[in-house]
N, C-alpha and C positions, 0 to 999 in steps of 0.2 A: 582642868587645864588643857593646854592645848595638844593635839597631838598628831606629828606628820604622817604617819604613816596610814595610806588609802584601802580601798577593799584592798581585796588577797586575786590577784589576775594572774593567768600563766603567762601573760606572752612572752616572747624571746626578742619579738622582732616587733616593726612597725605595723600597724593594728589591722583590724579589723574593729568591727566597732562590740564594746566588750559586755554591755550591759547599762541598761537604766535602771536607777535607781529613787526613789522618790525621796525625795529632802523637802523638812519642811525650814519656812523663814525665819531672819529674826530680824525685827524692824529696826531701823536706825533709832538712834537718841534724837532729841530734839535740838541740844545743843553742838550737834556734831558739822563740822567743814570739812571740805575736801581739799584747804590748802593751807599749806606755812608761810608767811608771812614773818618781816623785818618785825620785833614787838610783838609776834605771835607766835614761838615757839610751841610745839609737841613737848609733853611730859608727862609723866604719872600713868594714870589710868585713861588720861585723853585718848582719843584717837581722831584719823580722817575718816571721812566716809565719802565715796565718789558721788557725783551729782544723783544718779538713782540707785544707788544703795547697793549695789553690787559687791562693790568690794572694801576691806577698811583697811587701817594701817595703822600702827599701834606697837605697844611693847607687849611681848608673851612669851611663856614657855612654854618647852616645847613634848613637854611633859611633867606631868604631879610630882614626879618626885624631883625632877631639874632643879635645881637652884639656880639656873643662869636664865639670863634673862633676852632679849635681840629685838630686833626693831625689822617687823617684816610686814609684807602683806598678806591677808588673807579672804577668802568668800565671805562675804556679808552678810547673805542671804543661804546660807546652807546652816544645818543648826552643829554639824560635826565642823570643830575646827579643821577648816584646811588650809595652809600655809602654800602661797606659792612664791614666794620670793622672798630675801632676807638679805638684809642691808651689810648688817657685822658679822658674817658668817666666822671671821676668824677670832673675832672680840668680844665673847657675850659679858655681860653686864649682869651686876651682883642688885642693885635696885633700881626701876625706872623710876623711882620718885626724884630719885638728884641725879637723874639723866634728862638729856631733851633731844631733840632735833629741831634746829633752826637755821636761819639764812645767817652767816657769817657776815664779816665785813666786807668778804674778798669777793660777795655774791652764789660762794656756793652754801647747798643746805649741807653740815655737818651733825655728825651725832657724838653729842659732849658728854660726859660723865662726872661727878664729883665735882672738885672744886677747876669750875669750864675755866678760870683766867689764867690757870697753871698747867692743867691737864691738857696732850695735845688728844686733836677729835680723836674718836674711834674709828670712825669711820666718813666720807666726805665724798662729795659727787667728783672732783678733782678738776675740775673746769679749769684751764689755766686763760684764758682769753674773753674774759671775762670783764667788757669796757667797766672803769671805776664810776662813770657814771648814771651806770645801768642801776636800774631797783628789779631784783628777782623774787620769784614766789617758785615754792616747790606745791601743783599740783597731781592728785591722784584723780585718773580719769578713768571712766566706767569700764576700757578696756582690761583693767588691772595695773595698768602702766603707770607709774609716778614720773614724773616730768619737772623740773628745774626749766623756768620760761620766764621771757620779760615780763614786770609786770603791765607795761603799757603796751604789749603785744604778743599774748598769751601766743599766738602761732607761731613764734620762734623758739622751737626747745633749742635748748642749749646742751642737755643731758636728760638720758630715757634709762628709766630701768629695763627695759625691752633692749638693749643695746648692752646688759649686763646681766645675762638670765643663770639663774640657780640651778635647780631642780627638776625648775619646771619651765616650758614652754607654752604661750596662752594664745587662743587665736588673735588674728592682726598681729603677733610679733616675728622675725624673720629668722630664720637660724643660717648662717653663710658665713660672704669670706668678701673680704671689703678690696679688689683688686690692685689699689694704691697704694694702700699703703701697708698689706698683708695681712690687714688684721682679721678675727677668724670671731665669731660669737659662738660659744660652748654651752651644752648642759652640764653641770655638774653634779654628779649624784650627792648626798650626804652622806656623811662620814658612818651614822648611826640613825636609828629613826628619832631616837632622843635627841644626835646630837648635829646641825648643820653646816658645821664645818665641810668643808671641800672635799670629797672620799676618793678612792681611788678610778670610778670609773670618768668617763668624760666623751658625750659622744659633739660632734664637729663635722663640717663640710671638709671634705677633702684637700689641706691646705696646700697640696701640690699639682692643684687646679683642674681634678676631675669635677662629674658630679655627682661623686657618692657620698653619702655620709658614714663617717668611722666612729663607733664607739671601742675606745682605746682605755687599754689599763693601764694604771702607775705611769700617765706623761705619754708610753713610747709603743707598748706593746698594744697591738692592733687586734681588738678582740673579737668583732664582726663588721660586718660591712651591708648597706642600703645594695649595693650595685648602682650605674649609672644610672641618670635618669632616660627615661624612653620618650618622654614628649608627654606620657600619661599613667606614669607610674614607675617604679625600680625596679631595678630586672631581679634583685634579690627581696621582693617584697611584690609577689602577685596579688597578694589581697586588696595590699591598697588600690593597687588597679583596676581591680574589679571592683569595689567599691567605688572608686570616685567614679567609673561612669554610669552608676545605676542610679535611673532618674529619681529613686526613692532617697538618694543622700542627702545629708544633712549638713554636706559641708563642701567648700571650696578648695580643693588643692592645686596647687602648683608651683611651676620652680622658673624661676629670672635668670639666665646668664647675662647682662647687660655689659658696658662699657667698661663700669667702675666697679662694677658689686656681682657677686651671684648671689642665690637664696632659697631657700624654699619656704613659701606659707600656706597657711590656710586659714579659713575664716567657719562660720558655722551658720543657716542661714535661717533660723530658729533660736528667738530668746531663750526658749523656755529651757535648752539645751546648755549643759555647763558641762565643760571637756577642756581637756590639757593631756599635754606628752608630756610623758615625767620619765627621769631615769633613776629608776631604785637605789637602793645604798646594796643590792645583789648583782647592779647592773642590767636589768632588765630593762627593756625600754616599753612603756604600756603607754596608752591611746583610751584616757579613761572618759564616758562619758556618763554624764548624769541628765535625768527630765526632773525638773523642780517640777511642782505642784502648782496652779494658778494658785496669788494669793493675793493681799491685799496691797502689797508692794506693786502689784503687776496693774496700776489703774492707765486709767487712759490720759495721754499727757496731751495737753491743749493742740488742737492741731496736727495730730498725728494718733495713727488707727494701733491696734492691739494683735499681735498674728498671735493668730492660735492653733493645732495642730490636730488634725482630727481626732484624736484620742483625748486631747481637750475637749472636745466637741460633744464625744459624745461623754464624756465625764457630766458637763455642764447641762446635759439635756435629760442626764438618765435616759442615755441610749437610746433618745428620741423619740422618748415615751407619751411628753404629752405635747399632742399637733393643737394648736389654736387656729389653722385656717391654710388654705393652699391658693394658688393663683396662677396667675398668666406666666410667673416666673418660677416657681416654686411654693415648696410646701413651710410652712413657719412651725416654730415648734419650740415650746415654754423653756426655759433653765435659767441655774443661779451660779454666778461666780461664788467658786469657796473664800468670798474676801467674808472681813471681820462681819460686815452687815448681809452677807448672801444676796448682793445684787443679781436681782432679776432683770433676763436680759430675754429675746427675743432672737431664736436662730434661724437666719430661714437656708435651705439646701437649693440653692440654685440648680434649675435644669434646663440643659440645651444651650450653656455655655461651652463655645466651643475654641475661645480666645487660647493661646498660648499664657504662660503663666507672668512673665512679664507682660504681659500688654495688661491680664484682670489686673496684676496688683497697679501697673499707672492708672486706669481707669479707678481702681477702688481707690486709690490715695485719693483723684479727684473729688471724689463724692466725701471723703474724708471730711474734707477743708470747707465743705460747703455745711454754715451753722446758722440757720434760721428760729427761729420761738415755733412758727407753725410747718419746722420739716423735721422727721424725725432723725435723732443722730443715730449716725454709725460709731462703733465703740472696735469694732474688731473683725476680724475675715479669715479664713482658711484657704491654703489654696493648697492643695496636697496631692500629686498624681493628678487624677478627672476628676476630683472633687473640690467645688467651689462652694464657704458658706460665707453671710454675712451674718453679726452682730449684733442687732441693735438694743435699743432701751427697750425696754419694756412700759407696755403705756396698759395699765389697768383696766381703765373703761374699757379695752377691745376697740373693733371695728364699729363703723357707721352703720353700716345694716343689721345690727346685732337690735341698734335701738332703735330704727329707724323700723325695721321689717318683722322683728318679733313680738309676739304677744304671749298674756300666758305670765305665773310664778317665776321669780329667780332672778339669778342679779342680769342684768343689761335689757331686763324687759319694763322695767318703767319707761313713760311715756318723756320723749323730750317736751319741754315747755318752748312756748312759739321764740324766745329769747335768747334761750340756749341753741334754738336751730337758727334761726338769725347772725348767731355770732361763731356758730361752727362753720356758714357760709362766707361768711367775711374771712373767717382763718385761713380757710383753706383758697380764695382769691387771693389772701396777702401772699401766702405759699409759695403759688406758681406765679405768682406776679415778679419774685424774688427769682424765681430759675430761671425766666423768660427773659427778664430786664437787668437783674443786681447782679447776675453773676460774671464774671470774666467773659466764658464763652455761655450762651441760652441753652439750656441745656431742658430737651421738649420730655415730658413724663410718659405721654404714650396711652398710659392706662390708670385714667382719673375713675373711677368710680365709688361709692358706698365703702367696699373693703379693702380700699387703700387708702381712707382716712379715718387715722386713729387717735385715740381719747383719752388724756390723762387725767387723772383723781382729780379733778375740777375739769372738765368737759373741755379743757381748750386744747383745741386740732392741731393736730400733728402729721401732715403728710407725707405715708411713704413708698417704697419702692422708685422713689427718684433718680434716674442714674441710672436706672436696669437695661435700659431697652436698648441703650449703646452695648453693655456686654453682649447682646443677642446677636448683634451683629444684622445680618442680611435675614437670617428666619425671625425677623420680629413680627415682620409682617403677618410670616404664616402662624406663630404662636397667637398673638390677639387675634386673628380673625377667624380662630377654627376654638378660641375660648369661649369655651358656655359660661354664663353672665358677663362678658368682657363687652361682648357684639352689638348691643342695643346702648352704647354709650361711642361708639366709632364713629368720626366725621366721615361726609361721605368722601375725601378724596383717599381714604382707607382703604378704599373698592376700586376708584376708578383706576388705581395706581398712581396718580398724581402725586409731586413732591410732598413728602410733610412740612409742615411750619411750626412754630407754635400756639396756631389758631386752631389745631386737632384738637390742642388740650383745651382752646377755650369752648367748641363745640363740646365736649364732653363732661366741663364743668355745668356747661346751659343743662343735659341732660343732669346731671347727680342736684343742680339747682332745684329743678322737679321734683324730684323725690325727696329733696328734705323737705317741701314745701306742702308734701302731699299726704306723706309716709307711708307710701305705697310705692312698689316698683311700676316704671313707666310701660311695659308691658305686662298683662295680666290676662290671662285664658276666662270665658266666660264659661257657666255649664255648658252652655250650647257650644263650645265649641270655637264658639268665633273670639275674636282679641280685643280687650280695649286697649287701646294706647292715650296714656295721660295727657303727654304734651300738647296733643292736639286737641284735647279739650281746655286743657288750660288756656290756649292759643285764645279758643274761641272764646270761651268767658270771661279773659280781657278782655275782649273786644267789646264785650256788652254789661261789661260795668260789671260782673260779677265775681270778682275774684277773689271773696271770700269763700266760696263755695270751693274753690279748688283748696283750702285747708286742711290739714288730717281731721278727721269728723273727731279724732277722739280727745282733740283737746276743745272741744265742745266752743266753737267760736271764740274760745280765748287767744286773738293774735291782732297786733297791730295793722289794721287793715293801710295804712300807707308803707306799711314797709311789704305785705304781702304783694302789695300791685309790684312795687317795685320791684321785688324778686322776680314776678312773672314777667314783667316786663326785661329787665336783664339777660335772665333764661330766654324768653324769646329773640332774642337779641344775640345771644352765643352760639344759637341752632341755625343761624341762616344758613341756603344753601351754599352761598358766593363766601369765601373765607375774609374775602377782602371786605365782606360789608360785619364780619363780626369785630367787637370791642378788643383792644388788648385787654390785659388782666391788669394794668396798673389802672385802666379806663373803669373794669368791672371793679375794682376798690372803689374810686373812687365816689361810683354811682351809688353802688350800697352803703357807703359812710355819709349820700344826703349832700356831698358836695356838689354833683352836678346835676343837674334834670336828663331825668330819661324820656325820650320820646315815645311816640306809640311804635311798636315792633311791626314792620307790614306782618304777615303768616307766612311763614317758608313752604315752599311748596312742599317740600317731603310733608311737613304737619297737615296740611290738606289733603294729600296722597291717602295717607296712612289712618285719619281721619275716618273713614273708610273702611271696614272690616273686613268688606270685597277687595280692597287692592292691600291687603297687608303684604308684603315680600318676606321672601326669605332672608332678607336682611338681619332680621327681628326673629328669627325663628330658635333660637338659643335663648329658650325663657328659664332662669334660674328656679333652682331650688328652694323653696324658705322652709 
């Protein structure tokens, strides 16, 4: 059975922050709503359950051996019942089975007992202005708050239980003193921990229009005092002060003197955080926090990303034990959400993000929203103190150079078939053809190569780190072009300093074009010493009809020789010097789906330059690892 009473805390005073505790979930019913409805009364065993599952509402007691019964809310997802609100505090109920809560005639929701057409409510929201022509619904929103709203215009509450608090106080609800008309919102301790009648403490704003808060015994007698407020904390409550300005907090404080109202709130800026001010049946006033556990309640809701806290982070990575690959932005590194199926996800630790913390999260919410087949999603982010992580899917196959560049036993070194490399070219075109052209604002990748196009359990391409190069801000430039393997995929206005466009990324896809074509990297060291460079041979045996020869030898001439020309042809085609004479990417679709003819490519100069062993540059001199 249920039971009110929370850990054992000493405070006296308003908090400090007192301890996490780890709570595991309990997942909703499948037949469960979050509202009451005219013909849909609450009864029995029913309950609501808020839109994501946070909190319910329901008949319970308040203890095993209780025989009474009350109609309260409680955490949804925490497995120890905890009670924060209660509806009949002065009226508990002998059975909910012939009890209900429902919308009356009169438009408020009441809680009936027995026989409802004799017996007056128990309890009732008391709405007295309430048009007879209105239709109401009482819902429970994920804040904990139960709301009495039209039903043809859910934004008009009529009645909050936020505006009626118990015990307990919940972030987004206000504790004050309403200037007009006197009125004052209290905590009321319970009588017992069994029993939650009204007990004798009672803490309150000042209703003789300071800005202290008084917790008061029996009505009158003044038992402690907040002190006023200072602008960023109570003079009789230095912790909280020091607390709300440490950049490590986990919550919003602050206090409104306005026109009509005073108040003080706070908010909390972490899901995964469940906390309330409660005032004990001792009178104590605690500041209890808890960290639930990621679970499988916690998935990713369409359109919107998942924060997670760095001690999430490393929970999910095992301490960042196993890396899968590092880059231009940071290093990636394996884990699984403890949901029901241990969703494997992909974390990577961004470095040399040097945004302030609102600006990462409006950039990441961007990249959030953006949901391609061939880009890979973001699931969730950290942004904690200096450290920034992203989230993503995990995509099995690995990277494109894993299959493209390794040989040798073990999984990702089978050889691609000329088909499969065919159509991971085409994915990764429709890709950036989608950020360049589909999205709101074009949003340019920066850093196309080999291992940033990734592979799921049927090879179809998933591009990522999309969205990064804006968090880099002004050092992108100098991040790619001081990256060993980044450099031999850079257009050249990379170097000259010329503006970027989105035609970098088409230059860069012409180079990664190469290399799936070859399955060789397009720079390669000879024994002697000296460099070949592919593209320019490729270049040239287009020119003379041979452009089977530039195939990987190791799928033994097994490739459509009309689609090979045309790849080379395209790739030469995205390497021009002149930005304005390369394709867009919705052009480069179109050519490799056969819709349009490609012409012959003249040779870009750099390809003739480099051609050339004696003029290689140090352009190209950042030759990768395999």
């Amino acid at each position: 059975m249920a039971t009110h009473a929370g850990p054992c805390f000493s405070a006296a005073v308003l908090p400090l922050l007192l301890g996490f505790l780890l709570l595991r979930g309990a997942p909703s019913r499948a037949a469960d709503t979050n509202t009451v409805a005219v013909g849909q009364p609450l009864s029995g065993r029913k309950r609501l359950v808020s839109k994501r599952g946070k909190f319910a509402l329901g008949f319970f007691q308040p203890a095993e051996s209780s025989r009474h019964w009350y109609l309260g809310i409680w955490y949804n997802q925490i497995s120890e019942h905890t009670t924060v609100w209660v509806a009949n505090r002065d009226a508990p109920l002998s059975d909910p089975a012939s009890s209900q809560l429902s919308i009356s005639s009169d438009g408020n929701m009441v809680l009936l007992h027995g026989d409802r057409a004799k017996s007056p409510a128990l309890w009732s929201t008391g709405v007295a202005s309430i048009p007879p022509s209105s239709s109401t619904v009482g819902v429970l929103l994920d804040t904990g708050n139960l709301v009495l709203t039209d039903a043809s215009n859910t934004s008009v509450v009529l009645w909050q239980s936020f505006d009626h608090f118990g015990d307990t106080w919940l972030p987004g609800g206000r504790l004050g003193r309403n200037k007009r008309t006197g009125e004052v919102t209290r905590l009321f301790a319970w009588k017992g921990y069994d029993d939650p009648a009204p007990g004798v403490f009672a803490l309150e704003l000042d209703p003789n229009g300071t800005s202290q808060y008084l917790l008061n015994w029996n009505g009158s007698m003044e038992y402690w005092t907040s002190g006023n407020w200072t602008g960023d904390g109570f003079t009789g409550v230095p912790e909280l002060k020091a607390y709300s300005n440490s950049p490590m907090s986990m919550y919003n404080f602050g206090y409104v003197d306005g026109k009509d109202e005073s108040h003080f709130f706070y908010d909390v800026k972490d899901e995964a955080v469940v906390t309330r001010f409660l005032v004990d049946v001792t009178g104590q006033i605690k500041f209890l926090t808890r960290r639930r556990r990621l679970k499988a309640q916690r998935r990713v809701v369409e359109g919107s990303l998942m924060p997670f806290t760095y001690r999430d982070m490393q929970s999910v990575t095992n301490n960042f034990s196993d890396k899968l690959g590092g880059g231009s932005f940071g290093s990636v590194f394996k884990g699984s959400l403890p949901d029901a199926t241990a969703t494997l996800v992909a974390v990577k630790k961004l470095e040399g993000v040097r945004q302030g913390e609102k600006q990462f999260r409006a950039e990441v919410s961007t990249i959030g929203t953006i949901q391609h087949v061939n880009l890979i999603r973001l699931l969730g982010f950290c942004s904690e103190g200096t450290r920034r992580l992203l989230v993503y899917e995990h995509m099995p196959n690995g990277s494109l150079d894993r299959h493209l560049f390794s040989s040798g036993p073990g999984p990702g070194h089978g050889v691609l078939s000329w088909e499969t490399r065919y159509q991971i070219a085409l994915g990764v075109a429709r890709g950036l053809d989608y950020l360049h052209d589909k999205c709101r604002d074009c949003i340019i990748h920066c850093d196309i190569k080999p291992e940033n196009i990734l592979l799921d359990d049927a090879f179809a391409v998933k591009v990522a780190d999309f969205g990064l190069a804006k968090l880099m801000g002004r050092d992108i430039s100098r991040v790619l072009t001081t990256m060993r393997g980044t450099v031999g995929y850079l257009a050249p206005e990379w170097i000259t300093g010329t503006a970027i466009t989105a035609k970098a990324d088409v230059f860069s896809y012409g180079m990664l074009l190469f290399e799936i074509v070859s399955g060789r990297r397009n720079v390669e060291q000879r024994p002697d010493g000296t460099v070949d460079f592919f593209p320019s041979a490729a270049a040239s045996r287009l020119l003379d009809g041979d452009v089977k020869s530039t195939v990987d030898r190791r799928l033994d001439g097994d490739a459509e020789v009309g689609e090979v020309e045309r790849a080379c042809k395209v790739a030469c085609w995205c390497v021009q010097d002149e930005e304005g004479a390369r394709p867009s990417m919705g052009t480069v679709v179109q050519a490799l789906e056969g819709l349009v003819d490609v012409g012959m490519p003249p040779v870009p100069r750099m390809l003739k330059v480099l051609g050339d062993p004696a003029n290689y540059v140090k352009f190209f001199s950042g030759l990768p690892s395999t």
